[in-house]
LUMVO-852480 format. One record per residue: residue in three letters; x, y, z of N, C-alpha, C in turn; residue number from 0. Coordinates in nm, 4 decimals. Each point is the difference from the previous one (the first is absolute). Example, Ala and Ser with C-alpha at 12.3 -4.5 7.8 and 13.67 -1.06 7.14 Angstrom:
# LUMVO-852480
<'ala' <1.3190 -0.5690 0.7800> <-0.0890 0.1190 0.0000> <0.0900 0.1200 0.0000> 0>;
<'ser' <-0.0350 0.1050 -0.0720> <0.0820 0.1190 0.0060> <-0.0770 0.1090 0.0730> 1>;
//
This chain:
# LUMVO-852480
<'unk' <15.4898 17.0446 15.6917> <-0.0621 -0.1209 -0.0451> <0.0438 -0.0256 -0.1441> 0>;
<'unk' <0.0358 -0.1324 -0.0332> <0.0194 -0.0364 -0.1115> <-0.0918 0.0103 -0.0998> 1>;
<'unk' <0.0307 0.0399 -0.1316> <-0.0987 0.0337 -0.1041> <-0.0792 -0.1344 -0.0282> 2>;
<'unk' <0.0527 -0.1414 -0.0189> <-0.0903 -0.1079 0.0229> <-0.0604 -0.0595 0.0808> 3>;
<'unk' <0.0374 0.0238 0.1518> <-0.0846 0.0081 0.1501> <-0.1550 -0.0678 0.0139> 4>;
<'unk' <-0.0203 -0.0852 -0.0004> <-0.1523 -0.0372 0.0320> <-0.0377 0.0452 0.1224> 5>;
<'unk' <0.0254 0.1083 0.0588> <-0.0458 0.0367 0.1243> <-0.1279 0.0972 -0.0603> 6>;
<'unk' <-0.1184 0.0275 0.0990> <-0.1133 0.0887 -0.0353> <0.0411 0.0984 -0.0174> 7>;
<'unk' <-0.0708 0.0781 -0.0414> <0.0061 0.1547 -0.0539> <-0.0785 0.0681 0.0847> 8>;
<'unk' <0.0081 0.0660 0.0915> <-0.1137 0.0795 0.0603> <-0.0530 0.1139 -0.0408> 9>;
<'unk' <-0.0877 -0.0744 -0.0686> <-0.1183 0.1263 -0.1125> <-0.1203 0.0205 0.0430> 10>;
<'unk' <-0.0666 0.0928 -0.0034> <-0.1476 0.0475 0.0197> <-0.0895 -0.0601 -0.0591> 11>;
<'unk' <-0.0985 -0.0579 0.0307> <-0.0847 -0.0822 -0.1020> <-0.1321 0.0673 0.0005> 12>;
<'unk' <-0.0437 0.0378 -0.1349> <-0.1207 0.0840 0.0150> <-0.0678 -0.0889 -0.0456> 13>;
<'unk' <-0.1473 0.0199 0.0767> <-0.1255 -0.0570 -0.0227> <-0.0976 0.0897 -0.0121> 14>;
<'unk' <-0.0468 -0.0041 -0.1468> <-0.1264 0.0504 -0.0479> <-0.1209 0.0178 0.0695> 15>;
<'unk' <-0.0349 -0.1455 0.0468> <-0.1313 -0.0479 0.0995> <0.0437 0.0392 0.1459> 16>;
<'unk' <0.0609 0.0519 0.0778> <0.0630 0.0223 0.0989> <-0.1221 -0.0501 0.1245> 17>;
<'unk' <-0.0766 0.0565 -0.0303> <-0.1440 -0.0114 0.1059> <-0.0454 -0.1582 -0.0054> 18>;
<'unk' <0.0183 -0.0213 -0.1256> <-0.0488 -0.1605 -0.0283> <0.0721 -0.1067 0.0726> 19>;
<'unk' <-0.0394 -0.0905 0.1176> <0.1045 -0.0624 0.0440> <-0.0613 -0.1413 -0.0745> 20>;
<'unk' <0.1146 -0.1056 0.0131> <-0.0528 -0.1463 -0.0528> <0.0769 -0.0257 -0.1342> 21>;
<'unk' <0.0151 -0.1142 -0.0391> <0.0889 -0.0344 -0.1254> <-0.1160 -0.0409 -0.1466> 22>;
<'unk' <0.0721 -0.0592 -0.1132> <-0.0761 -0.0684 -0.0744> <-0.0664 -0.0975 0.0447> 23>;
<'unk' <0.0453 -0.1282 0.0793> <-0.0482 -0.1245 0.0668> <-0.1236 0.0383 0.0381> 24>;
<'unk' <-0.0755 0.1117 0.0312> <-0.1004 0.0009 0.1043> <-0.1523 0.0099 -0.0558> 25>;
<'unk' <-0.0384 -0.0786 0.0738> <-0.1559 -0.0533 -0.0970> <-0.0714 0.1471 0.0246> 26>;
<'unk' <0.0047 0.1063 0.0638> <-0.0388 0.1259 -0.0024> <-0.0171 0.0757 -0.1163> 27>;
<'unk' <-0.0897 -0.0325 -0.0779> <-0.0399 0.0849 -0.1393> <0.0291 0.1590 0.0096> 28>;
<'unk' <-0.0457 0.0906 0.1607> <0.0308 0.1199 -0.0694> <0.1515 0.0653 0.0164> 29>;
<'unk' <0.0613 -0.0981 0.1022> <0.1261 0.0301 -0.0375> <0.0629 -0.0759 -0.0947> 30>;
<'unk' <-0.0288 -0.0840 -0.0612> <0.0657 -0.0240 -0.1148> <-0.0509 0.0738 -0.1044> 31>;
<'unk' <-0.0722 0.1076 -0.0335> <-0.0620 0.0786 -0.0984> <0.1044 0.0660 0.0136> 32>;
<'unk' <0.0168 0.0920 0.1508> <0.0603 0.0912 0.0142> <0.1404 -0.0156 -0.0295> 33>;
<'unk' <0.0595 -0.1269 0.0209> <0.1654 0.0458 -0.0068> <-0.0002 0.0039 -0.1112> 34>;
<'unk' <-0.0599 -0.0473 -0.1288> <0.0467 -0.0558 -0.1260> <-0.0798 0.1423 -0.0644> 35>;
<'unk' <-0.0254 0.1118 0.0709> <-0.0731 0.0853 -0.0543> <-0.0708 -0.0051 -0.1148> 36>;
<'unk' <-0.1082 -0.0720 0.0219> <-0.1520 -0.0088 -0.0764> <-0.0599 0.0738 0.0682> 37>;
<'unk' <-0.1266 0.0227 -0.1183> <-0.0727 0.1396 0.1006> <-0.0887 -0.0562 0.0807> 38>;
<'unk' <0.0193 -0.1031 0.0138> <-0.1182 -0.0111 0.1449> <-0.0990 -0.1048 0.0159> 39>;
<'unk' <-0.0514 -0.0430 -0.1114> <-0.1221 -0.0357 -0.0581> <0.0287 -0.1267 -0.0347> 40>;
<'unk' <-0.1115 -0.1133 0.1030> <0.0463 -0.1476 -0.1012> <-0.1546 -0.0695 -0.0500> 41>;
<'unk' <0.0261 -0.1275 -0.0437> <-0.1038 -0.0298 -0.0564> <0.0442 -0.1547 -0.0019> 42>;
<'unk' <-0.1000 -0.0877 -0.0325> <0.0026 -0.1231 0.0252> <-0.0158 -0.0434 -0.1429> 43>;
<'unk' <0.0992 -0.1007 -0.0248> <-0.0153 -0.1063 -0.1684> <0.0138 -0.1146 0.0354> 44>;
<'unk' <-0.0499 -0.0633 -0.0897> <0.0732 -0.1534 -0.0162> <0.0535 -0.0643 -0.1267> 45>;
<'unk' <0.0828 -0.0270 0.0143> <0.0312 -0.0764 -0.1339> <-0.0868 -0.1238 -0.0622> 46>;
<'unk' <-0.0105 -0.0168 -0.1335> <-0.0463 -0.0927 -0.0406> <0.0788 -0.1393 -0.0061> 47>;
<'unk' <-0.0106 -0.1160 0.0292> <0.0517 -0.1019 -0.0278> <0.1117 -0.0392 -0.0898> 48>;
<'unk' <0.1422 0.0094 0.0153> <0.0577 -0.0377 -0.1313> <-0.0532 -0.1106 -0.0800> 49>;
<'unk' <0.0729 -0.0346 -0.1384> <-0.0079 -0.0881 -0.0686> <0.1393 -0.0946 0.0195> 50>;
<'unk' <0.1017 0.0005 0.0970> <0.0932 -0.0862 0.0835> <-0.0606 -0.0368 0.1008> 51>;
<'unk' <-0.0624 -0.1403 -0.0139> <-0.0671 -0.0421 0.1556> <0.1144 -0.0139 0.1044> 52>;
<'unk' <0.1267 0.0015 -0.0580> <0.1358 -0.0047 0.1543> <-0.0017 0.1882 0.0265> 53>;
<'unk' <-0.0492 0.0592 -0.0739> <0.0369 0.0978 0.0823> <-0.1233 0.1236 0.0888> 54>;
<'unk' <0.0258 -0.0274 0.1094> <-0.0640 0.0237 0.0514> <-0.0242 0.1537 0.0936> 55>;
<'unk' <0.1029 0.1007 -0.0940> <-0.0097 0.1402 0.0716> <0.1124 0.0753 -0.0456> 56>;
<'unk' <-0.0156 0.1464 -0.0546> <0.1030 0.0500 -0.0826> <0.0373 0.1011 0.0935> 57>;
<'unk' <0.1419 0.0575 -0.0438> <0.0342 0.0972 0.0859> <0.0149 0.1015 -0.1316> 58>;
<'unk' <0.0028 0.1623 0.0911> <-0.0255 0.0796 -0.0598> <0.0489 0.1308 0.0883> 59>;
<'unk' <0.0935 0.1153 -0.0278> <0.0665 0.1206 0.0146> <-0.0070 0.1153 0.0036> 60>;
<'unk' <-0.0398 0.1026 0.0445> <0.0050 0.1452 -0.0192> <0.0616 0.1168 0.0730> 61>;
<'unk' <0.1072 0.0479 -0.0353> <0.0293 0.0657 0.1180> <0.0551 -0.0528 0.0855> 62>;
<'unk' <0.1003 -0.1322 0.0412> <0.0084 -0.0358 0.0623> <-0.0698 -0.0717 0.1200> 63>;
<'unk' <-0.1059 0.0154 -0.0246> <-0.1349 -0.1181 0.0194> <-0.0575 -0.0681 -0.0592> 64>;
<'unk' <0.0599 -0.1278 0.0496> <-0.0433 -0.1218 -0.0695> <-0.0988 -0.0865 0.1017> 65>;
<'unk' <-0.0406 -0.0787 -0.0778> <-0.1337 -0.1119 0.0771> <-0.0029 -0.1052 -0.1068> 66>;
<'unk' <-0.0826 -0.0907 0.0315> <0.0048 -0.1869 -0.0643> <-0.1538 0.0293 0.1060> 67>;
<'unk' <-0.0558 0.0066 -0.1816> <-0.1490 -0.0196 0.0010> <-0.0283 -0.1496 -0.0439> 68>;
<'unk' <-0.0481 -0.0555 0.1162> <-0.0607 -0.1613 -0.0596> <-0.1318 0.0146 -0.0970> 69>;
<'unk' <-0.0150 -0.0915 -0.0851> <-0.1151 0.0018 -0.1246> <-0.1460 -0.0298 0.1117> 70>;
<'unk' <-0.0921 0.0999 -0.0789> <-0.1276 -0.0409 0.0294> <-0.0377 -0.0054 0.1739> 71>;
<'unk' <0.0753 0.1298 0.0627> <-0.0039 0.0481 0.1608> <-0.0350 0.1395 -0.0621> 72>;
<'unk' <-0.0729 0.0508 0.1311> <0.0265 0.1686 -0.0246> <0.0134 0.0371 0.1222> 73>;
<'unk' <0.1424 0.0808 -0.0943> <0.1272 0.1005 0.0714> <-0.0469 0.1401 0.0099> 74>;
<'unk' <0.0558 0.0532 0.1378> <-0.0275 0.1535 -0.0467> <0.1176 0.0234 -0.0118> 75>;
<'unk' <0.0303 0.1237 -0.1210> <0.1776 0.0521 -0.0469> <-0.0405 0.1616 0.0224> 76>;
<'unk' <0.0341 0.0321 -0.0289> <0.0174 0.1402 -0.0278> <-0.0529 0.0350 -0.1687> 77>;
<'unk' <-0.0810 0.1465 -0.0344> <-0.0279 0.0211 -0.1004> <0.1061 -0.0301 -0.1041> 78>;
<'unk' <0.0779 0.0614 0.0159> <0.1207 -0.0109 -0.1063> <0.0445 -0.1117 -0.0499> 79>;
<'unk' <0.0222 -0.0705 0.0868> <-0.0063 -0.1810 -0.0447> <-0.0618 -0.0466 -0.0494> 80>;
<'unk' <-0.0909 0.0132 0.0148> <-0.1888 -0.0671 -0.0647> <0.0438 0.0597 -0.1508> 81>;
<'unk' <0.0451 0.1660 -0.0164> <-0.0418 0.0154 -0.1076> <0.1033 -0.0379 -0.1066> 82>;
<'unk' <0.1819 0.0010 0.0866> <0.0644 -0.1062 -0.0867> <-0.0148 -0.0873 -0.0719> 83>;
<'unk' <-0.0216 -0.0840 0.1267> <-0.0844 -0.1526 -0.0637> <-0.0857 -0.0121 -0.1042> 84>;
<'unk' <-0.0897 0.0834 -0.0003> <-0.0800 0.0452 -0.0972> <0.0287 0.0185 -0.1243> 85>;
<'unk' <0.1277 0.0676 -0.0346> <0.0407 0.0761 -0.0891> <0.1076 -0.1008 -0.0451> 86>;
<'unk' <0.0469 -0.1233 0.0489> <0.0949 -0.0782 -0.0706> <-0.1050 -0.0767 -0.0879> 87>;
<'unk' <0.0478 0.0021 -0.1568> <-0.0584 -0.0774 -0.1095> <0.1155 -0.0559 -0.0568> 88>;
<'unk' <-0.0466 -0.1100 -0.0876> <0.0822 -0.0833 -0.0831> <-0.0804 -0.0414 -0.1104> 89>;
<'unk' <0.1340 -0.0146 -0.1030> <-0.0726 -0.0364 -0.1368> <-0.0017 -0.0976 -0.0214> 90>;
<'unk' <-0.0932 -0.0829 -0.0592> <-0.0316 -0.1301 0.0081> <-0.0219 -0.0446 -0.1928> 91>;
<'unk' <-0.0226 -0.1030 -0.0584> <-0.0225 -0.0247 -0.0921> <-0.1290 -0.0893 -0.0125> 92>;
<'unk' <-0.0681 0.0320 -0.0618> <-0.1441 -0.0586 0.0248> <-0.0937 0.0036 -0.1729> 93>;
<'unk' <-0.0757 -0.1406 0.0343> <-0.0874 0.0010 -0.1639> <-0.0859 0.1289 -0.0427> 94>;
<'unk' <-0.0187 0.0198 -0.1300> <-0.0720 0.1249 -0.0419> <-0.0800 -0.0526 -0.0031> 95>;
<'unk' <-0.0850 0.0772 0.0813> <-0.2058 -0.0151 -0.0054> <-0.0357 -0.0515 -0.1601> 96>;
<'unk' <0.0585 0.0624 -0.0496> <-0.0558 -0.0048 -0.1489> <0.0198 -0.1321 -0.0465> 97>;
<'unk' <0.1098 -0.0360 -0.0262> <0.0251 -0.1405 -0.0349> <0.1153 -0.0991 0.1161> 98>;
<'unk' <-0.1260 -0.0434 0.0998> <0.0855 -0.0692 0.1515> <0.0645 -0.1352 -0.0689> 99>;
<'unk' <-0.0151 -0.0458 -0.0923> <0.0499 -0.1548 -0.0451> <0.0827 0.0521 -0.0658> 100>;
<'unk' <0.0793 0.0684 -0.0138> <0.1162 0.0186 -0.1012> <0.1344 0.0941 0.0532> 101>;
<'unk' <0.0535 -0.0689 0.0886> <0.1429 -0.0330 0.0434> <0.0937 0.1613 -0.0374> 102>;
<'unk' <0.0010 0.0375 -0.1217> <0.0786 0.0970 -0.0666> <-0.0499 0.1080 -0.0270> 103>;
<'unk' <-0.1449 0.0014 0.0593> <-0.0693 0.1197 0.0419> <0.0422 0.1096 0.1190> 104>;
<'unk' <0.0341 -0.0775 0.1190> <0.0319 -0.0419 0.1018> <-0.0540 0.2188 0.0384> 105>;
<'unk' <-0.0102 0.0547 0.0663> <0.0012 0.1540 0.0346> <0.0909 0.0171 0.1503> 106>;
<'unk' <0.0629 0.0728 0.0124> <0.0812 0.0508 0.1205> <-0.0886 0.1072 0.0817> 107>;
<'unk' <-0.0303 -0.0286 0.0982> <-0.0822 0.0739 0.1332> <0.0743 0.0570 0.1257> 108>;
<'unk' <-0.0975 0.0591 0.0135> <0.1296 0.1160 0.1618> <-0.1320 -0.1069 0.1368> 109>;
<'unk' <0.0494 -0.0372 0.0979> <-0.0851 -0.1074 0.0679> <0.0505 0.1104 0.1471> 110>;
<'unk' <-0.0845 -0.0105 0.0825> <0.0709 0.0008 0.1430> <0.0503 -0.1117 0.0714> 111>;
<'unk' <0.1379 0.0432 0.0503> <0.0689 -0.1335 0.0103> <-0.0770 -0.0441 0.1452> 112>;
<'unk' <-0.0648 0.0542 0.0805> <-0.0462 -0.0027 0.1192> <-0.1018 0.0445 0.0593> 113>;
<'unk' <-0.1348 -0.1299 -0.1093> <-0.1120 0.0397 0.0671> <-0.0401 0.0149 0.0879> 114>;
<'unk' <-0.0798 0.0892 0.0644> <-0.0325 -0.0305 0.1420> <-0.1465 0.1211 0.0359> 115>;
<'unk' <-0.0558 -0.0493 0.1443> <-0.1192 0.0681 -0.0143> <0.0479 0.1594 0.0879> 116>;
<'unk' <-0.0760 0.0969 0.0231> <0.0613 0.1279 0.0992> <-0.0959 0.0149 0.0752> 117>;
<'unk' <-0.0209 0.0325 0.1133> <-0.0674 0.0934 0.1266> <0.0369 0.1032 0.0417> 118>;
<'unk' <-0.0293 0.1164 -0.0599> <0.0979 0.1023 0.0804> <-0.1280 0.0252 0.1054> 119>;
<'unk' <0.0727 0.0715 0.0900> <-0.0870 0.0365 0.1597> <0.0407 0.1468 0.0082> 120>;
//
């Protein structure tokens, strides 16, 4: 076979989850825990409402599991996700309590970029 050959390679393909049958697509929470090896455990959030009234649902990654949580539904994800989500902050620039009418006061804050409420079960 030619060294540039687009023909297949016949290789062994190992799978971690071996027992786990089913893909990402599948609305099956505990096999989607399982392939993306989370430990197990999910819990229900919702996001809070953006401040973009066009947008209407963010997507979000871990592990190669991803989901597009719509605002202000509650989703069940997996622990680990929840606590991602959780854990993304952003800095924002915002008036000092002390003196709010004065522009050049201004104080820099750590905000969560993605409020939202939790249920764990």
């Amino acid at each position: 076979m030619a060294k540039n050959s687009t023909a297949p390679i016949d290789m062994p393909v190992t799978n971690r989850n071996s027992g786990v049958t089913g893909d990402g697509d599948t609305a099956d929470m505990k096999v989607n825990v399982q392939q993306h090896e989370f430990g197990g455990k999910t819990c229900e959030i919702k996001l809070y409402k953006s401040a973009d009234p066009k947008l209407k649902e963010q997507f979000f990654g871990i592990n190669n599991y991803q989901i597009t949580i719509q605002f202000d539904k509650w989703v069940r994800v997996p622990v680990e996700m929840a606590d991602h989500i959780e854990s993304l902050i952003e800095t924002v620039r915002e008036p000092d309590p002390e003196k709010p009418d004065d522009e050049d006061a201004y104080i820099f804050a750590d905000k969560q970029r993605f409020p939202l409420q939790r249920r764990d079960i």
